[in-house]
N, C-alpha and C positions, 0 to 999 in steps of 0.2 A: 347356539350354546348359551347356559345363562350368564350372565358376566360376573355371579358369584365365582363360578368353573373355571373362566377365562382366566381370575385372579390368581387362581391355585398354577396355572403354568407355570414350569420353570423356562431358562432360557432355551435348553435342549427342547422341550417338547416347541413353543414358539418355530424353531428351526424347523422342524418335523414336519408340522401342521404347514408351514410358508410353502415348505419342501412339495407336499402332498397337493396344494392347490394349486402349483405349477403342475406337476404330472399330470393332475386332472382336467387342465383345461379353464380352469376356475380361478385363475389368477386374480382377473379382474373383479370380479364376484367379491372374495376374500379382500381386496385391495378397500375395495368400498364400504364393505362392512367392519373393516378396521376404522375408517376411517370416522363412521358413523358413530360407532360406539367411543371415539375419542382414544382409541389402545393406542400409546407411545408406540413410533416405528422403530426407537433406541431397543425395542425387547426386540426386534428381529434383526438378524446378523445383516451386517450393509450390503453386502453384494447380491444377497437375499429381499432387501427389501426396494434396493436397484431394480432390481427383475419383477417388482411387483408394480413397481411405475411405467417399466418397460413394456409391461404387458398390456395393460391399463391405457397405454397412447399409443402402442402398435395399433389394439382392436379400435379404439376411437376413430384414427386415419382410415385404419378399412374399412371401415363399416358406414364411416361417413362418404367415400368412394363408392361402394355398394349400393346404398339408401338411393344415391345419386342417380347412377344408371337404372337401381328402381323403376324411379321414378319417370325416368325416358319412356322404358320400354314399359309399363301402366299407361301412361299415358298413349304410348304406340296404338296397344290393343284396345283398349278403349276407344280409338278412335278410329278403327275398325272393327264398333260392335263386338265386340268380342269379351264375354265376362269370364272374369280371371277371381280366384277367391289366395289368396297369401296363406302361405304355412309356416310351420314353426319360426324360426327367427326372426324372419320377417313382420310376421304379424304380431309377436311374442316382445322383440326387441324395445319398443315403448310404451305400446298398453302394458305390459308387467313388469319387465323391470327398470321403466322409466326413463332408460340412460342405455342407446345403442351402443356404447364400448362395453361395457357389461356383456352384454351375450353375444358368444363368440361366433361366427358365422364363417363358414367355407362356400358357402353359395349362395343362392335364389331360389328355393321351392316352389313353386305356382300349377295351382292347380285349375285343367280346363275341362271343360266337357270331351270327349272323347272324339265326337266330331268337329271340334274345333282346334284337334290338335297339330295335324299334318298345316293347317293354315296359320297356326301360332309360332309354329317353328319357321314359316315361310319369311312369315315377320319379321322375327328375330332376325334372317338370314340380312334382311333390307336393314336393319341397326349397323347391322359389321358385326354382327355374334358369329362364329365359326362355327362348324359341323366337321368334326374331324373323321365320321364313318358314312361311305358312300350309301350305306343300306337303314338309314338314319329311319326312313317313310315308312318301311315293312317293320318297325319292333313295337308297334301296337301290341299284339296280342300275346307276345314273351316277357314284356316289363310293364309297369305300372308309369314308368316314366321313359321318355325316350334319353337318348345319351344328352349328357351335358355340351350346351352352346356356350362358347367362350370369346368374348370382346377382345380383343389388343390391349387393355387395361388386364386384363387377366380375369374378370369379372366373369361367373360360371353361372349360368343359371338353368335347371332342371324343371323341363312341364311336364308335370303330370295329369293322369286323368284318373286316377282313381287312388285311393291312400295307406290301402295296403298291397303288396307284392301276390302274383296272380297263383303261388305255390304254398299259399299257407287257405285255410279252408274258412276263411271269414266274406262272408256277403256283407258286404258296406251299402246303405241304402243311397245310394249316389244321388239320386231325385231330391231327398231328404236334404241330402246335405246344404245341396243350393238349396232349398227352399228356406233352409233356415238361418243362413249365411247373414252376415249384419254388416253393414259396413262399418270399420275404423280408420282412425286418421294415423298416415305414416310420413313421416317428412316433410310436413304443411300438404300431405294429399291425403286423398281417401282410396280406400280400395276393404273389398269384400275379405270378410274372416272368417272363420267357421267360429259354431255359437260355440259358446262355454262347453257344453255338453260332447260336444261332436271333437272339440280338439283335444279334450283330457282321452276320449277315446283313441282318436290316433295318434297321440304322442305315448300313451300306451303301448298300443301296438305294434308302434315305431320300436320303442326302446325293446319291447320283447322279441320282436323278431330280427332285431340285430345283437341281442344277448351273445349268441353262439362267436361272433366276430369282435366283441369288445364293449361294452353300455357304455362303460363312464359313468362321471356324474351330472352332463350336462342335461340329458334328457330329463335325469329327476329332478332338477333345479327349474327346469322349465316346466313341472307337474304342478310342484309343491308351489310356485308361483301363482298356478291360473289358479288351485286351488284355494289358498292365502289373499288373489286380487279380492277384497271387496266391493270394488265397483262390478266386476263379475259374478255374483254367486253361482254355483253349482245346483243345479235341482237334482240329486241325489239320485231321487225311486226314479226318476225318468232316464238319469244314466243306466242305471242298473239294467232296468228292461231294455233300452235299447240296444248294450252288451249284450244280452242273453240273448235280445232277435239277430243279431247280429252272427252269433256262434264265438265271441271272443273275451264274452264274460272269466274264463281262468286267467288269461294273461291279462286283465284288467285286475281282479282279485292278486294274485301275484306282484302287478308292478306297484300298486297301490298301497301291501303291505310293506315292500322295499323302502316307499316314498314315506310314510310312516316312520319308518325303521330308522330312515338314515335321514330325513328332512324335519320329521315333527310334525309334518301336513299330512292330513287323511280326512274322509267323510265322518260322520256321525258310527260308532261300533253299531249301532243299527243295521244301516247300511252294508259295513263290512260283514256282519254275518251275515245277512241277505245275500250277499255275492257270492260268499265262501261255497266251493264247491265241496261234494259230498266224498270225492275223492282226494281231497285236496290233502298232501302230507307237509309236515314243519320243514323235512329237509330241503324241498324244493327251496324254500327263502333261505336255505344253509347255504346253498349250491351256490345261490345265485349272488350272495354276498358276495361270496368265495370269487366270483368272476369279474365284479364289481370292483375286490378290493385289489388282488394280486396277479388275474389275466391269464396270460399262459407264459411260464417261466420259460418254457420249451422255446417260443418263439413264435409267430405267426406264420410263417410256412410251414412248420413240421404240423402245427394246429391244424393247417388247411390240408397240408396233404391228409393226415389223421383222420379230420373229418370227411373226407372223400371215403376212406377205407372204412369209416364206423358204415356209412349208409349202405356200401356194398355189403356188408357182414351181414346189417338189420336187415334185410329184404330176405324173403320166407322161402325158404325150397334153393334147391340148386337152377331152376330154372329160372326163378324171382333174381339171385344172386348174378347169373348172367345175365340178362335183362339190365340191371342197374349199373355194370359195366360195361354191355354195349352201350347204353345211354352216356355215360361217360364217357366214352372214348369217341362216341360216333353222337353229336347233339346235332340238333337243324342247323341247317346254314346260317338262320339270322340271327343264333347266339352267336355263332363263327365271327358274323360279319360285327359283332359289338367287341369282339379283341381284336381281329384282324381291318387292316384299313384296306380291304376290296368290298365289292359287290357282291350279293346273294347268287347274281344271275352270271358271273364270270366262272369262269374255267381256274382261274386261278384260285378257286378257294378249295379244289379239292386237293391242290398243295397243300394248303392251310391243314385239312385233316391231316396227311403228314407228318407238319409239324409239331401238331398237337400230338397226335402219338410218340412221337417220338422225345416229346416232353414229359409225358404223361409216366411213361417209360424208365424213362431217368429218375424223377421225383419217385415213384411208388419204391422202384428199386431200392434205391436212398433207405428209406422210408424201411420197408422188410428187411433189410440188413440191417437196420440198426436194431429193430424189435428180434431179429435173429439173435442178433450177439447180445440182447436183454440191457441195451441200453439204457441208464434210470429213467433220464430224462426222457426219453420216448415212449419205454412205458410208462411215466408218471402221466402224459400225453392222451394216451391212450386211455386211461381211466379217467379222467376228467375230463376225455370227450365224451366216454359212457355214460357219468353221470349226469354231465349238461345235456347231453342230448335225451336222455329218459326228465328231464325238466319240459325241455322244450317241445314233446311230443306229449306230455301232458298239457302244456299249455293252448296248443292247437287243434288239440283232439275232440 
């Protein structure tokens, strides 16, 4: 924002704006960029700007904890040949924004070759990382990443082998990737990054295909960054093509006007009409504001049950319709086995079915009685899952 703008605050908005970068996640972000620009902390209310210090040396301790065990378990794999390339926070946290308490991190992203994954996790097993699901080696080919390994520090770290999720319709050219991978330095070490090009692509596709469960603002602070580093520049037409071989050029076009909208960072208008698809409508960036600023007032359960019931409704025919809820009620064993803590190959998971019906049972029920009785907020719910999901089935399509 310009600091002519900043001046016009009064004290209420100041509140607001402190208020809002707590919610977001962006405490620290905000904390620093006060502090940069020299804005008196007396214009924020004390307990308010208590919390922005608080935040500020919470993420520092963790992350310098984090960085830490990083750095172990890079070291581990590396010295078991094994090439590992760093994602988002990680790789993000001081090439961009210079200062690891800045970007807030809940784990460790790392991404391996696919055949090198069942032996990455073995690794980790030899650190003291835990595996809390016995069916850990079988979910290669249902997730993009296997479940989270967890250290006795609490230290969470997620391997991946590919960097989008195996149910949205994008070919990642994974060869590519490594091939084009650079190394950067992370806490006096080095380890592989994906190039400029390749991360604005999955940090894209990251924040769009988690739209439906919540964006935030941190994904776009991490765009509008790689895009703003100028020790990084962006090669624009090369992006672009590569979205479009890829099949995920509208949710790049889409998160990129978001990152515009709400950051001031974007490519050359060149570029963005190059991208723009031929289908492409205004409201879609309405919607997704809309999800961005206020979420779902209903609550995230009623959201998730909600969204379970839009996808049965959307599937074509009566037969399509059953289909999508046997699939729901009756999934494979080895999503089973990633909520439940047994084995694929045990007797006991067909309790787990069960269980699961008989959850499933309860929630929908819920759920129909309250759209029965025309409850606001469930049909408010219910229409606002319609319209994010007619967003997010253009963006995929």
């Amino acid at each position: 924002m310009p600091q002519a703008r900043l001046d016009e605050l009064s004290p209420a908005d100041w509140k607001g704006l402190t208020i809002r970068a707590l919610r977001f996640n962006v405490g620290g972000l905000f904390y620093r960029e006060l502090k940069s620009r020299r804005i008196p902390m007396e214009l924020i209310p004390v307990d308010l700007g208590d919390k922005l210090r608080e935040t500020y040396r919470l993420m520092a301790v963790k992350n310098t904890s984090l960085f830490f065990h990083a750095r172990e378990v890079l070291k581990s794999l590396a010295g078991h040949n094994l090439p590992v390339i760093a994602l988002k926070g990680l790789a993000l946290a001081e090439s961009i924004y210079g200062d690891i308490a800045l970007r807030p991190m809940s784990d460790m992203d790392l991404l391996v070759k696919k055949e090198d994954l069942i032996r990455a996790g073995r690794i980790l097993l030899t650190l003291g990382y835990k595996q809390d699901l016995p069916a850990w080696e079988s979910m290669l080919d249902i997730y993009h990443h296997l479940p989270p390994f967890t250290n006795p520090r609490g230290t969470m770290i997620e391997l991946h082998w590919n960097i989008v999720a195996p149910d949205i319709p994008i070919q990642v050219d994974l060869a590519g990737l490594w091939e084009r991978a650079s190394m950067i330095r992370i806490d006096r070490g080095e380890v592989l990054a994906l190039s400029p090009e390749d991360s604005l692509l999955h940090l894209s596709l990251h924040a769009g295909y988690h739209l439906p469960t919540g964006l935030g603002l941190l994904p776009l602070c991490d765009m509008a960054g790689l895009i703003k580093a100028s020790a990084v520049p962006i090669d624009w037409p090369t992006l672009a093509a590569r979205a479009a071989r890829w099949g995920g050029h509208k949710c790049v076009y889409l998160m990129l006007l978001l990152v515009r909208e709400l950051m001031g960072a974007a490519p050359p208008d060149s570029i963005l009409s190059g991208l723009k698809p031929d289908d492409y409508q205004p409201v879609f960036l309405a919607e997704t504001l809309e999800q961005v600023f206020n979420g779902y007032p209903s609550g995230p359960l009623l959201r998730k049950n909600i969204g379970k019931l839009t996808k049965i409704d959307k599937a074509a025919g009566l037969k399509g319709k059953c289909s999508a809820l046997l699939k729901a009620a009756f999934p494979p064993r080895e999503y089973l086995a990633t909520i439940y803590p047994v084995s694929i190959s045990s007797p006991k998971i067909y309790l787990c079915y069960l269980d699961r019906l008989s959850r499933l049972a309860a929630h929908y029920a819920i759920v129909l009685l309250r759209l029965f009785r025309r409850d606001p907020s469930s049909l408010h719910a219910v229409h606002q899952e319609h319209r994010l999901s007619e967003v997010c089935d253009w963006m995929f399509s």
